[in-house]
C-alpha positions as CSV (number, residue, x, y, z in Angstrom):
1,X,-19.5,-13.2,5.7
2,X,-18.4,-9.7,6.5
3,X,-19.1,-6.8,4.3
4,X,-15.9,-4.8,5.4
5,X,-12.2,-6.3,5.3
6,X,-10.2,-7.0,8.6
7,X,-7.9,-4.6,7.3
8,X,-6.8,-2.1,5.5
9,X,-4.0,-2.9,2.6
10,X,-1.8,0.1,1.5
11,X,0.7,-1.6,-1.1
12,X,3.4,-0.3,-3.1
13,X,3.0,-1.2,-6.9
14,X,5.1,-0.3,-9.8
15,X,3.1,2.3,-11.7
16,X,4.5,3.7,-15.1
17,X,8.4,3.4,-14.4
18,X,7.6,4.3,-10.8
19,X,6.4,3.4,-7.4
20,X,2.9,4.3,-6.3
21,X,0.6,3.0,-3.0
22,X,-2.5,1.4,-3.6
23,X,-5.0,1.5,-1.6
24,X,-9.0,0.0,-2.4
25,X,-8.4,0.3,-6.1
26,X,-7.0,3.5,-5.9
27,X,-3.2,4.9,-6.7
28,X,-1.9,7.8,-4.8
29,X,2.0,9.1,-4.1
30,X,3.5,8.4,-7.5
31,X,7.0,8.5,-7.4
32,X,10.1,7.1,-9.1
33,X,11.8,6.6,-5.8
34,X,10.6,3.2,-3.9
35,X,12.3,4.0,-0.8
36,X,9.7,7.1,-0.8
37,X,6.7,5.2,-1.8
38,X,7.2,2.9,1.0
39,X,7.4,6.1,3.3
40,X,3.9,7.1,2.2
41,X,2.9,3.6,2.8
42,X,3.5,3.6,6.2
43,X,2.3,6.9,6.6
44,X,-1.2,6.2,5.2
45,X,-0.8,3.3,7.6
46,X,-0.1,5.0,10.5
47,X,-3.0,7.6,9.9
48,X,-5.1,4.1,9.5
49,X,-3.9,2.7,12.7
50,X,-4.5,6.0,14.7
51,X,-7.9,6.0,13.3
52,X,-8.5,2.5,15.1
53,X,-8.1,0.6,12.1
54,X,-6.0,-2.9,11.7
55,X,-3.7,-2.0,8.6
56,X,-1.1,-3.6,6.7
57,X,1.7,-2.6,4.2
58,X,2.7,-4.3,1.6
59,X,5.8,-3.7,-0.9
60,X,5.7,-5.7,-4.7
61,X,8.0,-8.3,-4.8
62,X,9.5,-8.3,-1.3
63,X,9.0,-11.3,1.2
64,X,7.3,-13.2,-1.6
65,X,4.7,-10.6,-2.5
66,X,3.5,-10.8,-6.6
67,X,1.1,-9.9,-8.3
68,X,-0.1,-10.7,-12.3
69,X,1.1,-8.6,-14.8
């Protein structure tokens, strides 16, 4: 089993009326825009990616993405 994942998982949550990105347990670039939050998503993707990283984005509730309340 592998200690590290294959990837890393930015993905937009709701977050007190808002939007946020989640990454490894934490929240960052809260904002009541989702458009916005997605932006920052892919940004901290990017940055990821350029670092030699497999990433992934994910957005709450799109393409069959849910999560408990």
């Amino acid at each position: 089993m592998r200690a590290t994942p294959d990837r890393d998982v930015f993905t937009v949550v709701r977050h007190d009326g808002g939007w946020a990105v989640e990454h490894e347990g934490q929240v960052s670039d809260i904002t009541r825009d989702k458009e916005v939050a997605k932006a920052s998503a892919n940004k901290r993707a990017r940055a990821s990616f350029d670092a030699g990283r497999s990433c992934v984005v994910r957005v709450f509730g799109e393409h069959g993405y849910f999560d408990a309340a």
